[in-house]
MARPA-248991 format. One line per 3 residues: their letters; for each residue z, y, x of C-alpha. Coordinates in steps of 0.02 Angstrom, whole numbers, m for minus. Example, Ala and Ser with C-alpha at 12.3 -4.5 7.8 and 13.67 -1.06 7.14 Angstrom:
BEGIN
AS = 390:m225:615 | 357:m53:684
END
This chain:
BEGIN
XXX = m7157:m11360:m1527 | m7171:m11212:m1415 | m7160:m11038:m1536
XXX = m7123:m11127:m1695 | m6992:m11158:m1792 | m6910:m11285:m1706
XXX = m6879:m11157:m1542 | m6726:m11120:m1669 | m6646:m11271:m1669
XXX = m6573:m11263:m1478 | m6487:m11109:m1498 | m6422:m11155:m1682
XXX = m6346:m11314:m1610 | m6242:m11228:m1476 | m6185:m11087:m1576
XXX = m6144:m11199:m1731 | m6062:m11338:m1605 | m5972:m11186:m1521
XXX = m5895:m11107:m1681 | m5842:m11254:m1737 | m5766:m11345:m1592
XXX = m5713:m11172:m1505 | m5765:m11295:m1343 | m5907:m11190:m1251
XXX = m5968:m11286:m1113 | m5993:m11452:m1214 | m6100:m11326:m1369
XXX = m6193:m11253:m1230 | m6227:m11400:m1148 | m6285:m11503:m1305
XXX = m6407:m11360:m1336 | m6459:m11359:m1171 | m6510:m11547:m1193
XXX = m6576:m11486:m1366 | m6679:m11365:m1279 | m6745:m11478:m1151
XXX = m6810:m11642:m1273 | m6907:m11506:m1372 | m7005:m11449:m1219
XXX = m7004:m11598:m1180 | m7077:m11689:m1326 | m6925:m11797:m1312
XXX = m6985:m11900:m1158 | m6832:m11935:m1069 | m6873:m11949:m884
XXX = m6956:m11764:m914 | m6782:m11697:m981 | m6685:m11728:m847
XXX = m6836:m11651:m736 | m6811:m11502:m845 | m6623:m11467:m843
XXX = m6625:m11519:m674 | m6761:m11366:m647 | m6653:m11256:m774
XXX = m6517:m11267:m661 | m6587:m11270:m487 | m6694:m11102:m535
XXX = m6506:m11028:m549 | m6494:m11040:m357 | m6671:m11050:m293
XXX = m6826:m10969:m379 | m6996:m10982:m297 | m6933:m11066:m148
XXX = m6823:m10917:m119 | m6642:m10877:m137 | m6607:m10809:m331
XXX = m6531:m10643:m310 | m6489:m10595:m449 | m6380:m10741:m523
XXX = m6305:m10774:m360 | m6261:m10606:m317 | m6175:m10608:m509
XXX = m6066:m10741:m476 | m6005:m10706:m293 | m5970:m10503:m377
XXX = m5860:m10617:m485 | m5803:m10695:m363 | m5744:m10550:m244
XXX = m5684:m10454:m412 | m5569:m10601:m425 | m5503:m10602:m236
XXX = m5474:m10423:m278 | m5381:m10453:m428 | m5276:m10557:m317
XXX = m5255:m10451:m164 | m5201:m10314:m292 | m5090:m10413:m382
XXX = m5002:m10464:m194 | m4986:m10285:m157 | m4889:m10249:m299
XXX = m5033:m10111:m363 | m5050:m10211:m529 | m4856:m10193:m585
XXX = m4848:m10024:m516 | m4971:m9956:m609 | m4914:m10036:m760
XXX = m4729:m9959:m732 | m4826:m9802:m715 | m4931:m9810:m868
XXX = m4801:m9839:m967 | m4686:m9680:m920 | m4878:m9596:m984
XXX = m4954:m9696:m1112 | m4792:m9714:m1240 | m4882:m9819:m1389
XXX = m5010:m9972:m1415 | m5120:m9860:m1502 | m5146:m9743:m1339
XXX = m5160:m9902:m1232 | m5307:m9978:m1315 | m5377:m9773:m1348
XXX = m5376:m9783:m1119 | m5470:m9914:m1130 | m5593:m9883:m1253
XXX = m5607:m9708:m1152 | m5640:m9784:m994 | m5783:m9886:m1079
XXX = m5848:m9739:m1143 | m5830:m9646:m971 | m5905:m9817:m857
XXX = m6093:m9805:m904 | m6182:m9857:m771 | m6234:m10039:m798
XXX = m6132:m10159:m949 | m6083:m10282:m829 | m5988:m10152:m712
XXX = m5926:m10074:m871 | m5847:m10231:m930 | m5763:m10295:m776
XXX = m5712:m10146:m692 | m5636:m10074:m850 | m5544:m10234:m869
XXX = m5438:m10199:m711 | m5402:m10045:m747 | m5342:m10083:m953
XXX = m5264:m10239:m935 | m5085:m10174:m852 | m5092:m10031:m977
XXX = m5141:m10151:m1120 | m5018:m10299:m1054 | m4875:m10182:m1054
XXX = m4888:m10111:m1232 | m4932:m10307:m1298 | m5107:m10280:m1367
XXX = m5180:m10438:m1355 | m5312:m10483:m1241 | m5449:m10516:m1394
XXX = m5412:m10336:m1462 | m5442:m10275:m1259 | m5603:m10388:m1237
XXX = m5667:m10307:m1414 | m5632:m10146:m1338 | m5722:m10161:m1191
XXX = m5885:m10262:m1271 | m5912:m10117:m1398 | m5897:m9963:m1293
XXX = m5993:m10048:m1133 | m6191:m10095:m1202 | m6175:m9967:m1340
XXX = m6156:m9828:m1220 | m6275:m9895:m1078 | m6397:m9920:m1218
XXX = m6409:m9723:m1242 | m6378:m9662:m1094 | m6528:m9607:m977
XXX = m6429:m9621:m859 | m6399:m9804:m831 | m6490:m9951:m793
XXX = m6528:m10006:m965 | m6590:m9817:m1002 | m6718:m9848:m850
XXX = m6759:m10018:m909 | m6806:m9945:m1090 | m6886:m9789:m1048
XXX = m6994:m9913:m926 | m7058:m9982:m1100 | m7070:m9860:m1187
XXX = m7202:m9761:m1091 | m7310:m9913:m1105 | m7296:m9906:m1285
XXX = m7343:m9718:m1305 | m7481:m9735:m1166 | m7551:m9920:m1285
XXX = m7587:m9792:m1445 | m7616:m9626:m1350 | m7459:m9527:m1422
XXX = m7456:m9366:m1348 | m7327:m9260:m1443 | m7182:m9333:m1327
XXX = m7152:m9417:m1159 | m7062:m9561:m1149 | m6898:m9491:m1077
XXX = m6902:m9352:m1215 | m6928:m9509:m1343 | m6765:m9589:m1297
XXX = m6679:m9440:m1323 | m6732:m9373:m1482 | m6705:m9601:m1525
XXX = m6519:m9578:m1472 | m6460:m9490:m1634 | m6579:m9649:m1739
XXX = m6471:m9776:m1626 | m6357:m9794:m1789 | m6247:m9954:m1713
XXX = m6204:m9870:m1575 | m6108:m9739:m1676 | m6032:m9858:m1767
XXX = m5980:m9995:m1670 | m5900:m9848:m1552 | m5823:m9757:m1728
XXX = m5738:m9922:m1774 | m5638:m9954:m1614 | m5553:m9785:m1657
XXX = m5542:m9801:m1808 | m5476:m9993:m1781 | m5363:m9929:m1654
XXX = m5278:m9774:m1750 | m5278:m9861:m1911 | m5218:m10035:m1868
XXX = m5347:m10133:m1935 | m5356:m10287:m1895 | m5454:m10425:m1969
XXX = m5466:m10613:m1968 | m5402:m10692:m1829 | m5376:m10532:m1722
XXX = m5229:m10509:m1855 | m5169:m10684:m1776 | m5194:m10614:m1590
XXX = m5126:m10466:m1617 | m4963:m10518:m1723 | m4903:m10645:m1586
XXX = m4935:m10494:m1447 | m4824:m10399:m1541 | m4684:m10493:m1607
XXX = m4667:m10607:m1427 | m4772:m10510:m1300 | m4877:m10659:m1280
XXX = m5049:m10559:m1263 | m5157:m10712:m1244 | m5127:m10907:m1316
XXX = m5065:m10989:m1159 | m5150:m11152:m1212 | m5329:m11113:m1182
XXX = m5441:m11057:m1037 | m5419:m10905:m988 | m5587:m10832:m876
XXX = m5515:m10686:m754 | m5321:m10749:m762 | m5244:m10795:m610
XXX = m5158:m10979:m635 | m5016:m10963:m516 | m4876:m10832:m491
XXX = m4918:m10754:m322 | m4791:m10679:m204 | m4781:m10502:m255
XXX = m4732:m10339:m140 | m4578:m10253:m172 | m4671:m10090:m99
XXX = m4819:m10094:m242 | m4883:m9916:m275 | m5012:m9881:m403
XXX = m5127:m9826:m246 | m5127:m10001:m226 | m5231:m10013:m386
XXX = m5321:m9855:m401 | m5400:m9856:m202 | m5501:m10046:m222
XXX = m5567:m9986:m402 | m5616:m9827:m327 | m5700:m9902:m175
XXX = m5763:m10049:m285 | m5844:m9901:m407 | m5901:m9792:m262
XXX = m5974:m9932:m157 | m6067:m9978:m313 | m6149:m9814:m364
XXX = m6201:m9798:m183 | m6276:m9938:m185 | m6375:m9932:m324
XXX = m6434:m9767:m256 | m6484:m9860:m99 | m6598:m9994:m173
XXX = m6658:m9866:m292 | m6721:m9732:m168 | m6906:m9718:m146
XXX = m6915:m9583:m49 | m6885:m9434:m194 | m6720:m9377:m273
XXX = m6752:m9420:m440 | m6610:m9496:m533 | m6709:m9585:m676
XXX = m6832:m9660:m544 | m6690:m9724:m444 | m6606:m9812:m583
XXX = m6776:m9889:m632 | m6798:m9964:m459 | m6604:m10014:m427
XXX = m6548:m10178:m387 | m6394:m10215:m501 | m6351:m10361:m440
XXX = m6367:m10321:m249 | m6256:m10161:m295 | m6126:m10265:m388
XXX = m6114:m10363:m231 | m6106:m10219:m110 | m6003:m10130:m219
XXX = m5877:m10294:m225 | m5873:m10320:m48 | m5797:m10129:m3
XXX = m5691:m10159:m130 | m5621:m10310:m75 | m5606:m10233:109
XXX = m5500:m10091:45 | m5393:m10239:m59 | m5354:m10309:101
XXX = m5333:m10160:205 | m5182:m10091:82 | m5082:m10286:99
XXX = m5120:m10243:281 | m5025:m10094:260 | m4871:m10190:207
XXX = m4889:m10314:364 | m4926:m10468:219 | m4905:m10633:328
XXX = m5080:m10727:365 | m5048:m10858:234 | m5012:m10732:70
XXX = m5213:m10689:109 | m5282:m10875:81 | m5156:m10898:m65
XXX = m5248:m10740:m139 | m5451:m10773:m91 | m5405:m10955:m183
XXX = m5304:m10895:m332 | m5431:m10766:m351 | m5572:m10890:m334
XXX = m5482:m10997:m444 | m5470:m10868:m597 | m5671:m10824:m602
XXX = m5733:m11020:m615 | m5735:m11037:m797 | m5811:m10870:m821
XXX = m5945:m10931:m688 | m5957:m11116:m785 | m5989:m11024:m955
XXX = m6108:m10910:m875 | m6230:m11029:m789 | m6248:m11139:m948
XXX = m6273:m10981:m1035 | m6418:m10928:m914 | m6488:m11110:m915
XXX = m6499:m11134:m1117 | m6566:m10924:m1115 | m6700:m10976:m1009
XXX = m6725:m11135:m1093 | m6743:m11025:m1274 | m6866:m10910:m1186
XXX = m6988:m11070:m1133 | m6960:m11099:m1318 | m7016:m10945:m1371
XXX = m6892:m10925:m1502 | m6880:m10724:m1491 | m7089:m10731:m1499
XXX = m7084:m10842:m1672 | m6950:m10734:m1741 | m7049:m10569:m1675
XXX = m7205:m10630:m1760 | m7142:m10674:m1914 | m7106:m10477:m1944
XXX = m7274:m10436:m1869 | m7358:m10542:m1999 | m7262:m10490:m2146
XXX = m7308:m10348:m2271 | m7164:m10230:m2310 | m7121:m10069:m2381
XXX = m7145:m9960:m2213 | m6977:m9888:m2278 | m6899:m10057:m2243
XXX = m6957:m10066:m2079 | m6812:m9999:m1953 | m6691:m10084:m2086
XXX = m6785:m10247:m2064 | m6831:m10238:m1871 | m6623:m10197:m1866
XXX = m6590:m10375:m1917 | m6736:m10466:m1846 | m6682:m10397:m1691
XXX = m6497:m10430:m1709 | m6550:m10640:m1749 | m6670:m10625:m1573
XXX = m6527:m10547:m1456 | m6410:m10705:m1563 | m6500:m10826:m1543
XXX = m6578:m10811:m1357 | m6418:m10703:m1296 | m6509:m10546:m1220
XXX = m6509:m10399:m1280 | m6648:m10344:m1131 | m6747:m10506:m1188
XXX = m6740:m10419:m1380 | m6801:m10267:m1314 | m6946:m10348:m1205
XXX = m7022:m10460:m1353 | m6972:m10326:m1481 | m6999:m10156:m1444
XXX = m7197:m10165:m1420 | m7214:m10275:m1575 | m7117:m10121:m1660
XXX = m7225:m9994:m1565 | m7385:m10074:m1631 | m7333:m10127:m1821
XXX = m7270:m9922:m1831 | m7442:m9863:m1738 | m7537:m9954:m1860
XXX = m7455:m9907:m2029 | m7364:m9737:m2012 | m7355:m9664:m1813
XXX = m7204:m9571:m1895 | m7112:m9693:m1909 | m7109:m9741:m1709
XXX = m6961:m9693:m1652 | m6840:m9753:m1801 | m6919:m9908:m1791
XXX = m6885:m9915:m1609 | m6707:m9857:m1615 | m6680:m9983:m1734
XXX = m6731:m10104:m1619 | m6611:m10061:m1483 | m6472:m10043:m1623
XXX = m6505:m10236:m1683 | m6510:m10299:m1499 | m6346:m10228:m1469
XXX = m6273:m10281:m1631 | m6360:m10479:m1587 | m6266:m10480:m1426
XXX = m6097:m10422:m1484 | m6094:m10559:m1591 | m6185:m10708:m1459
XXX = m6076:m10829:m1373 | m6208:m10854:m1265 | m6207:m10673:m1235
XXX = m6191:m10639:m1038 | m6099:m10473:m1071 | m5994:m10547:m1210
XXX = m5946:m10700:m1085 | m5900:m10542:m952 | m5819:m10431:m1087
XXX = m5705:m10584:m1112 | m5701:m10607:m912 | m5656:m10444:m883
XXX = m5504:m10414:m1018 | m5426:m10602:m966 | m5464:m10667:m1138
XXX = m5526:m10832:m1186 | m5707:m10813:m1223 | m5728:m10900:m1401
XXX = m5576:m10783:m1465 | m5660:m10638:m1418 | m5813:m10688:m1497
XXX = m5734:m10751:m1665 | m5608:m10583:m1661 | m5768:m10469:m1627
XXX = m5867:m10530:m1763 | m5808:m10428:m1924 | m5805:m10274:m1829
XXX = m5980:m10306:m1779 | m6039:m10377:m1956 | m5960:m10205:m2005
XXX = m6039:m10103:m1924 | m6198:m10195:m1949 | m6209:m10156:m2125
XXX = m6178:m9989:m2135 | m6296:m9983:m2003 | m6413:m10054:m2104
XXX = m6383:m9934:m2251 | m6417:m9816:m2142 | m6579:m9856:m2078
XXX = m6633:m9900:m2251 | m6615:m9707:m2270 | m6681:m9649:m2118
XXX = m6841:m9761:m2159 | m6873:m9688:m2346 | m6807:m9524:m2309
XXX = m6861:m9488:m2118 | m6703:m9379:m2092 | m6599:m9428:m1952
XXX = m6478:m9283:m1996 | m6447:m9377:m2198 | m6444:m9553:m2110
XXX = m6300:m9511:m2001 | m6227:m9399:m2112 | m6193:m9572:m2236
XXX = m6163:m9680:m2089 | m6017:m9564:m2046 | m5964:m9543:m2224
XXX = m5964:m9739:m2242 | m5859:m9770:m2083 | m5732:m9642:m2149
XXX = m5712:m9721:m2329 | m5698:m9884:m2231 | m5560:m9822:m2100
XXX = m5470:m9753:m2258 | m5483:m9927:m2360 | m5412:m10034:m2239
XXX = m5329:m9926:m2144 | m5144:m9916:m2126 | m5018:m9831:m2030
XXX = m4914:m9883:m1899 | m4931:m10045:m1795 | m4937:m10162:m1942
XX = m5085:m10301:m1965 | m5197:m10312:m2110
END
């Protein structure tokens, strides 16, 4: 039942069962079991063999030590001992006292934050959780609600690593993209100069960052964020108290009187320089080339690094203010504490992701755009979508770009060579999109993680402002296919995000 289409039905369940019970673990679980009688050909004794196998290759791949999701959840881990050790110090409500005397409104809280996602490029999951701790006293303090933070961070941390050279996704990408141009021997570009004349194309990147402005300075807020954001602002209650809350630390903790916002600002600094070094580290081959580092970094190993130094400077400023030997193990377990459901959620995600890819769900979907016979016109319109159902269904946006992009490369080698790099673009633009709106998303389960919002509100608040964007991305792309002007198709994509900020807009903090 491998690559047919049954490989749909796993990922269906759990994001069905999880919309509709808002219960994640349970929906990821069934389609996990979903997942596993499929491959399975519903022999029993063989699915326990393969969840079992699902969930040991977590820990242990190949006989050896996983890395990379190991070194994930201990960065959580640390990042939530440091949340704790900051939080003891006093840094936290410091900073917040501080913000405040400087950030006067709710409007120029949530504009910090989405500036800090903008300025954090490096890699999406640093983005999300290290802009979190920075936000969240200047968000808490104004009352904008954890869901409007989380939807801040999500769309200004993949849309910005996703066209920026300078990151690990822009490695990743370029990485593919040279084998495409090298496959059909085109010569009029090199595959660095390809992403960057594809960066003006990416039309969902420019307007999923647009609409967090414009959602911002206009007060829009729709569905259920009006719900979020209403009880933030008429009782200060920024998150519903009643449900999980990944990144939140459970218990009061005994709090310094001698908090100074150093006490914040030094462990994010150490935890961002420690990071970058890092990377630079396990990138190095020997020459100073930035692009070649970031293609040969170790993200994970960095996180980890990165984590560690900041932890040490954590501890080194409650050393400062002679904290007794018992405040220390109240904050390593509180901090512990807040990062297990975010680690839950994310190893069923990884299991039922790597469950999908067995299924071959993105390689049915993929083909069935391969064999069809469209206007070439439609083409970056139609990959936009197909890739956006890929990156929602299997919850990896890198996965969407793996299966995707040389399908893409070959269908626009074949037809119209012109037509390359749109249809590329608009590959990268859906795979976004697709994992903005994914609860099974790993950097939608860390954008929640990182703003101290329950995940399934973040993913039900985040979804018109995605859908949104989404179609007039896909207006746009329609004209960028027919018309091959990347100048016109922005020009309309911007023209379509102002009449929208100017329909539902409205001024003041009022919800819509």
């Amino acid at each position: 039942m491998e690559n047919t289409i049954y490989s749909l039905l796993p990922p269906l369940i759990a994001i069905i069962m999880v919309v509709l019970t808002k219960r994640v673990l349970l929906s990821l679980g069934t389609g996990i079991v979903s997942a596993a009688l499929i491959l399975s050909q519903f022999n029993i004794v063989e699915t326990f063999t393969i969840i079992w196998d699902s969930f040991k290759g977590i820990f242990v791949d190949e006989g050896a030590l996983n890395t990379w999701y190991v070194y994930i959840m201990l960065f959580l881990l640390i990042l939530g001992m440091i949340t704790a050790f900051i939080n003891l110090s006093g840094g936290t409500r410091a900073f917040g006292e501080w913000a405040m005397k400087r950030v006067k409104t709710r409007v120029g809280a949530q504009i910090v934050a989405a500036v800090l996602g903008i300025i954090v490029f490096i890699d999406d999951y640093f983005n999300a959780l290290a802009v979190g701790q920075v936000a969240r006293p200047i968000t808490d303090r104004h009352n904008v609600s954890r869901a409007k933070l989380a939807y801040i961070i999500d769309s200004t941390s993949a849309p910005i690593c996703v066209v920026s050279p300078i990151s690990s996704w822009g490695a990743y990408i370029i990485t593919i993209i040279a084998g495409i141009i090298t496959e059909y021997n085109v010569s009029d570009y090199s595959a660095f100069s390809a992403f960057i004349q594809m960066i003006p194309m990416n039309l969902y990147v420019f307007a999923a960052i647009a609409l967090v402005f414009i959602t911002t300075t206009r007060g829009i807020n729709l569905g259920q964020m009006k719900v979020h954001e209403a009880r933030a602002i008429e009782s200060g209650e920024v998150y519903d108290k009643t449900k999980d809350i990944p990144g939140e630390l459970k218990n009061d903790l005994p709090v310094s009187e001698k908090g100074q916002v150093i006490d914040l600002i030094l462990p994010i600094i150490a935890l961002v320089v420690g990071t970058i070094g890092t990377m630079i580290w396990t990138g190095f081959d020997g020459k100073w080339d930035i692009f070649n580092i970031l293609e040969n970094t170790d993200v994970a190993t960095s996180l980890l690094y990165g984590g560690l130094v900041g932890l040490a400077v954590a501890v080194v400023m409650n050393l400062r203010k002679g904290s007794q030997a018992s405040t220390y193990s109240v904050g390593i377990v509180e901090g512990i504490k807040s990062m297990l459901p975010a680690i839950y959620i994310l190893i069923f995600a990884w299991m039922i992701v790597g469950l999908i890819d067995s299924l071959g769900t993105g390689t049915y979907l993929a083909g069935l755009v391969e064999e069809s016979n469209l206007p070439i016109g439609l083409l970056p319109a139609i990959l936009f979508i197909v890739a956006g159902i890929i990156a929602f269904s299997t919850g990896t946006s890198w996965g969407s770009f793996g299966i995707l992009l040389p399908i893409a490369g070959q269908i626009a080698a074949v037809t119209d060579v012109e037509m390359l790099l749109p249809s590329l673009a608009a590959v990268l633009a859906g795979a976004v999109f697709g994992d903005h709106c994914s609860p099974i998303s790993d950097t939608t389960i860390l954008s929640s993680t990182g703003a101290g919002s329950n995940h399934m509100d973040h993913v039900i608040t985040q979804l018109p402002y995605a859908l949104t964007g989404a179609v007039i991305s896909v207006i746009g792309f329609i004209i960028l296919g027919f018309t091959g002007s990347t100048l016109l198709a922005l020009g309309i994509t911007a023209m379509l995000l102002i009449a929208y900020g100017f329909v539902m807009g409205n001024k003041g903090e009022k919800t819509v």
